[in-house]
N, C-alpha and C positions, 0 to 999 in steps of 0.2 A: 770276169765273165758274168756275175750275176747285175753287171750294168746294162748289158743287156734287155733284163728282165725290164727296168725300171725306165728303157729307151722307149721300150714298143705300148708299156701302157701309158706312157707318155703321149705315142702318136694317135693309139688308139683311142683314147680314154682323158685327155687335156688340150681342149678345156669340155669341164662335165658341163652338160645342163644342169644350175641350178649346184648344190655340193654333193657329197658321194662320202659314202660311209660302209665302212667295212662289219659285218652282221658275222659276229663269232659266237663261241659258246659251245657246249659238249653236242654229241651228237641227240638228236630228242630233247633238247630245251624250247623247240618253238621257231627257231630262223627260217627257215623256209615255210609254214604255216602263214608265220607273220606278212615276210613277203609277200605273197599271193592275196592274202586277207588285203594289203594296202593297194596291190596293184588291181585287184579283181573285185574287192568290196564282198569277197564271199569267202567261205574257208573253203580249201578245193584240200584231195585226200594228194599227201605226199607221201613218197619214199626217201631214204637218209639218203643223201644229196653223195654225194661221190666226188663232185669238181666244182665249181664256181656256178652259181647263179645271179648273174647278171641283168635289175633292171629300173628304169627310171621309175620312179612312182613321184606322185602329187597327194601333197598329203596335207586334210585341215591342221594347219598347227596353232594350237587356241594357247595365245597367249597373254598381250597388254589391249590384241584387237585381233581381231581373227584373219588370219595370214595362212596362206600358201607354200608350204614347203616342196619346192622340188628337190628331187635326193636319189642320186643313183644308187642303189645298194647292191653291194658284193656279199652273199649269203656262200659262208663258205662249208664245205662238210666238215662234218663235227671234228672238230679241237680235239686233240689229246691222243688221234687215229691217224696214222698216214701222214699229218701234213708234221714239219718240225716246228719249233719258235720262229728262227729265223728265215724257214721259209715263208709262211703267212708275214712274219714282218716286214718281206719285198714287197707283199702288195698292200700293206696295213700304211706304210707308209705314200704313197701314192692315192691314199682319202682323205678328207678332212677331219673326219671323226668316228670314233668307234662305238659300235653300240653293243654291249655284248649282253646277253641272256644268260638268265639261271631260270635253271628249272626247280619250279619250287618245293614241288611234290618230289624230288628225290632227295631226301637227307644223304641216303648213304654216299652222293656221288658231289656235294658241295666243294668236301673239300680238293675233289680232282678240279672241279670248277676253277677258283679261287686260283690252285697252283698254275694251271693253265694262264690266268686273266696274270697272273703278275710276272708270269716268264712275257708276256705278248709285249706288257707295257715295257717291262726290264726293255727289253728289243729295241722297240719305238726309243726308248728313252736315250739311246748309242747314239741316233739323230740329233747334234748339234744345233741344227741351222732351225728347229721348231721347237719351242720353250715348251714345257707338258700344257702347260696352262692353253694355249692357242691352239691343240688338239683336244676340243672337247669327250668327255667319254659318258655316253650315256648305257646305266644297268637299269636291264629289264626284269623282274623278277617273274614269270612266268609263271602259269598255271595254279592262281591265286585260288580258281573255285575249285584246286582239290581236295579233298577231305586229307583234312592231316600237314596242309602244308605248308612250310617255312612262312612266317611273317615277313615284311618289308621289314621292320626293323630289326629280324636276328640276321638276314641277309647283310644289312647294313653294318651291323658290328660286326659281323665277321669278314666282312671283306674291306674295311676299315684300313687295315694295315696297307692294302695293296695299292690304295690311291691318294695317298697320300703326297698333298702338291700338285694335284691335277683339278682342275675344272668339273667337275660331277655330279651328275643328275640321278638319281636314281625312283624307280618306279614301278609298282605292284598292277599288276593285270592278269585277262584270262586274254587266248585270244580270241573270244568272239564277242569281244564289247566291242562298244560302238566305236566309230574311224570319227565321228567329230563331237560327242562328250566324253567326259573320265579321262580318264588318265593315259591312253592313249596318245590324245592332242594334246592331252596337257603335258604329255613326255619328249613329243618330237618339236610344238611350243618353244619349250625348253633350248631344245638344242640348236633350234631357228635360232632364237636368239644368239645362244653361246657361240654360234660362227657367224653371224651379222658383228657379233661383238671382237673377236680374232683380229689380231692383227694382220694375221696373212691367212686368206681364205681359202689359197689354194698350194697348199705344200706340196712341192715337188724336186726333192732333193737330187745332187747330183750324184750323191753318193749313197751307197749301200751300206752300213753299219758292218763292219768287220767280223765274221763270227767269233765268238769266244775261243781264244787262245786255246790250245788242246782238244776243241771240240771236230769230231768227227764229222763232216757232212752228211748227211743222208743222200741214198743214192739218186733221190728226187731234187734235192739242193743243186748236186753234181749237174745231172743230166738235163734240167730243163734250159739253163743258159745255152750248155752247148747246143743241142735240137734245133733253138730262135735260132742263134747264130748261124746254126748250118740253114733254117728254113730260108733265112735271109738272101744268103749267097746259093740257095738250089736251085736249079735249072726250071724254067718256066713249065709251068703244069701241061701244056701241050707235050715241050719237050721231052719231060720228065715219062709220063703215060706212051710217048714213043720208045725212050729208050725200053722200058719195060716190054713192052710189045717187042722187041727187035732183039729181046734178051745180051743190053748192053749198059746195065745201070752201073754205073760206078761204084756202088757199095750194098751188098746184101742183109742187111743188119734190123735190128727192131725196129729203127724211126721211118727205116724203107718202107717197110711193111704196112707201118702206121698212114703213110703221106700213100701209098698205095690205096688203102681201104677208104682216104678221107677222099682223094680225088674222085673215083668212081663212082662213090654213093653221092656224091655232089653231082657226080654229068649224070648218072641213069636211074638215082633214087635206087633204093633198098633192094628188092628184087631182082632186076635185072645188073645192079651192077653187085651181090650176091654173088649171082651165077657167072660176072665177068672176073671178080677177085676168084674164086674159085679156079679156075679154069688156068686162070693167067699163073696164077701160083705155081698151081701144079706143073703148067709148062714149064715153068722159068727153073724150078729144081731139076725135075728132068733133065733140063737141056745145057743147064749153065756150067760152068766149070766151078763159078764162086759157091757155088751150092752142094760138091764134094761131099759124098758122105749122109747127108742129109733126105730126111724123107717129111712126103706131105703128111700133116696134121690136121685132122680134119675138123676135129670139135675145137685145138688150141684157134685154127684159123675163124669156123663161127664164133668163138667167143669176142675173139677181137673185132671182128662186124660188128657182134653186138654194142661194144663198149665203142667202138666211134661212134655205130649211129646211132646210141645217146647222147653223145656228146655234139655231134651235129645238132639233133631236136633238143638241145640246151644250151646250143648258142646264140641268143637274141640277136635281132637286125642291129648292125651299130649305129648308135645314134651320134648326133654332132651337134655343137651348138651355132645358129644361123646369125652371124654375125649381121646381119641388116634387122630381121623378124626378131630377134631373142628367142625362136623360138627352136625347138628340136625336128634334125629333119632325117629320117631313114637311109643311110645310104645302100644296107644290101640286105637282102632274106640270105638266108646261110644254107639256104641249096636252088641257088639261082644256077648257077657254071662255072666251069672253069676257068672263064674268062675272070671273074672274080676270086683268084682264088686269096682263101682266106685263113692259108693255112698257120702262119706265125699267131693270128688273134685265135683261131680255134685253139692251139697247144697252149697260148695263154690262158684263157676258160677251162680247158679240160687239160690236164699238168698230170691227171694219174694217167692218162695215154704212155707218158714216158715209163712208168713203172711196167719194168719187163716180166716181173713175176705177180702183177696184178690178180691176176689169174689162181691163186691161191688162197684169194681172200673168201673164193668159193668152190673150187674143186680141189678135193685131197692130192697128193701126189701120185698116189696109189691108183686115182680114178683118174685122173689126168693122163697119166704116163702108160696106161693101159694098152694092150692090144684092140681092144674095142672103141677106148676114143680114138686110136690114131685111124682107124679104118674108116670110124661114123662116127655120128654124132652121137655125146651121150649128157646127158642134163648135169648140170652138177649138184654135189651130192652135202654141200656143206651149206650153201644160201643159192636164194635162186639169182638170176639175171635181173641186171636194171631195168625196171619195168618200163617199155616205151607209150603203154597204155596211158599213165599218169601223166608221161611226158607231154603226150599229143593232147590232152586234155586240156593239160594246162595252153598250152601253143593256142589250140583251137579258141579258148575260154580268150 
C-alpha cells in the first residue's frame, strides 16, 4: 500500500524543477524560517509547521563560480512529533538530498537531534538502488548568533558517528545572514555541486524499504496509503458533493468528512462554504441511517474547518517542469474549483488530516467531549489553532 504514496509524488512531483531536497530536523531548528528567508529574501514570523511545506526557491549557490541553485524543498514539521522514521522516509526518498538542521542554542535537545538524523538516514539507507554517497546530506547548524551556543565543530563530532560513508557538508549560520555571502551560499554551493556530481540526480525508487520486522506501524503509516488509494478510485467531486446533498454517500467515516470540508471550501472559500459544511452535516446525521446513534459536534466539526483550511492556504500551485522553456510553469492555485480537484496531492502535503484524533494535540478530553463543545463552539484549552494569519501572509508575501 505504501507504493502508493511514492506513485503520486512521482506524478506530482517528477520531474522537479531543478533538484528537491527534503528540510528536517526537531521542531524549532529554523526549517520553515529558512524556507521563507530563500523564497521571500526576508524573514517572515512562522508557526511549527504541522504538514509539509512545499516550495521552489532559486538560490545564489557561490561555489568554484557563482551558480544558480534551483531546489524544491519539503520543509517538514518537526522530527521526533507525529511523523514516524519510516514515514518521512516515503517522502525522504523521493529527493535528491537531505538537508537537515540543528539548532544550536538548544544543548539539551542535540541529542534527540542526532537520534532522529540517524533513525532517517538508517531508513534511506534500506534503499538499495541509491549508494548513500549519491544522496548528498547537508547539516545546518542553526542559530550560531545565540549566546551560549553549540560550535560547528562540537556539532560536528558529535554527530560524527551518524554519517559515516555518506557525502557531507556541514555548516554554521544564523538565519538572517545574507542569501549570497557566508555560509549560506557557501552551503547550498556545496550541495550544487554534490548533485551536479551524483551519479543519478533524480532518485526515484520503485520500492519502499520494508519496515523493521516487529515494528508496529503508526496509525499515520496505516491510513495515508489507503486514503490516496481510495481518493484515486472516489467518485468525481461533482458527483461526490451530490451524493452528499442527496444523503447517499457510500461510507460515513473520517476521510468523508475530510474530502467533504476540502471540496466546499475549494468551490465557496471559507465562509460560505463554513456555513454549507455546517448545514450539510447536520442534515446528513439527522437524516441518514449510516449515521445511527450519532450526534452533531460542533466545535469537533470547526476544528476540522480549521485544520483543512490550513492546509488548503499550505498548498502551493503545483509547479512542472516545461519541457521546451526549461522553465517552471503553474498549473493550478489550490482554491480555483472543483473542476480541479486536487484532492490525493492535498492529503499528500497535509498527511495529519488523516490523523483522526488530531484534535487532542489541542483540546483535552474533558473540553472536547463536553456538553458545551458539542452544542457550540468553545476554543481550545491546551494550544491555540493553526494560525491562518501567518499563513496568508506568507501566500500574500
Amino acid at each position: 500500500m505504501t507504493n502508493v504514496v511514492m506513485r503520486l509524488l512521482e506524478r506530482f512531483y517528477s520531474p522537479y524543477v531543478g533538484y528537491s531536497a527534503m528540510f528536517l530536523g526537531l521542531e524549532a531548528s529554523g526549517k520553515t524560517t529558512l524556507l521563507y528567508r530563500m523564497k521571500l529574501g526576508e524573514v517572515v514570523q512562522t508557526i511549527p509547521s504541522i504538514g509539509f511545506n512545499v516550495e521552489t526557491v532559486q538560490l545564489k549557490a557561490r561555489a568554484r563560480s557563482d551558480r544558480v541553485l534551483n531546489l524544491t524543498c519539503w520543509d517538514v514539521g518537526g522530527c521526533g512529533r507525529g511523523y514516524h522514521t519510516n514515514f518521512l522516509v516515503m517522502y525522504a526518498l523521493s529527493c535528491d538530498a537531505i538537508v537537515w538542521l540543528i539548532d544550536s542554542s538548544d544543548r539539551g535537545r542535540l541529542e534527540d537531534s542526532i537520534r532522529e538524523f540517524t533513525l532517517v538516514l538508517g531508513g534511506i539507507a534500506e534503499d538499495k538502488t541509491i549508494p548513500p554517497k549519491e544522496r548528498p546530506v547537508l547539516i545546518l547548524a542553526t542559530k550560531q548568533d545565540s549566546p551560549n551556543a553549540l560550535t560547528l565543530d562540537e556539532i560536528r563530532i558529535r554527530v560524527a558517528p551518524a554519517i559515516r560513508g555518506r557525502n557531507v557538508f556541514s555548516a554554521g549560520m544564523s538565519l538572517t545572514q545574507s542569501l549570497t555571502e557566508g555560509p549560506i551560499p557557501d552551503a547550498f554551493g556545496w550541495l550544487l555541486m554534490a548533485l551536479e556530481n551524483a551519479s543519478k540526480t533524480k532518485p526515484m525508487p520503485l520500492e519502499v524499504p520494508k519496515p523493521v520486522i516487529g515494528r508496529k506501524l503508526s496509525n499515520l503509516e496505516e491510513r495515508l496509503p489507503e486514503w490516496l488509494a481510495r481518493a484515486e478510485s472516489d467518485s468525481p467531486a461533482a458527483d461526490f458533493l451530490q451524493q452528499f446533498e442527496a444523503i447517499t454517500l457510500p461510507a460515513w467515516d473520517h476521510y468523508t468528512h475530510i474530502r467533504i470540508a476540502y471540496l466546499l471550501l475549494i468551490q465557496f472559500g471559507r465562509q460560505k462554504g463554513k456555513d454549507k459544511i455546517f448545514r450539510g452535516i447536520e442534515k446528513y446525521i439527522a437524516s441518514s441511517a449510516q449515521t445511527r446513534g450519532r450526534t452533531f459536534h460542533v466545535t469537533m466539526t470547526y476544528f476540522w474547518i480549521q485544520i483543512v483550511h490550513f492546509g488548503i492556504r499550505s498548498t502551493p500551485p503545483l509547479i512542472h517542469s516545461d519541457a521546451d522553456s526549461g522553465l517552471g510553469a503553474r498549473i493550478s492555485e489550490p482554491e480555483e474549483s472543483i473542476e480541479h480537484d486536487d484532492f490525493p496531492r492535498f492529503l499528500l502535503l497535509n498527511p495529519f488530516v488523516a490523523e483522526g484524533n488530531l484534535w487532542a494535540d489541542y483540546y483535552s478530553k474533558g473540553v472536547m467531549m463536553s456538553v458545551e463543545a458539542k452544542g457550540g463552539m468553545v476554543l481550545p484549552d491546551i494550544k491555540p489553532l493553526p494560525n491562518l494569519v501567518v499563513r496568508d501572509a506568507i501566500s500574500a508575501s
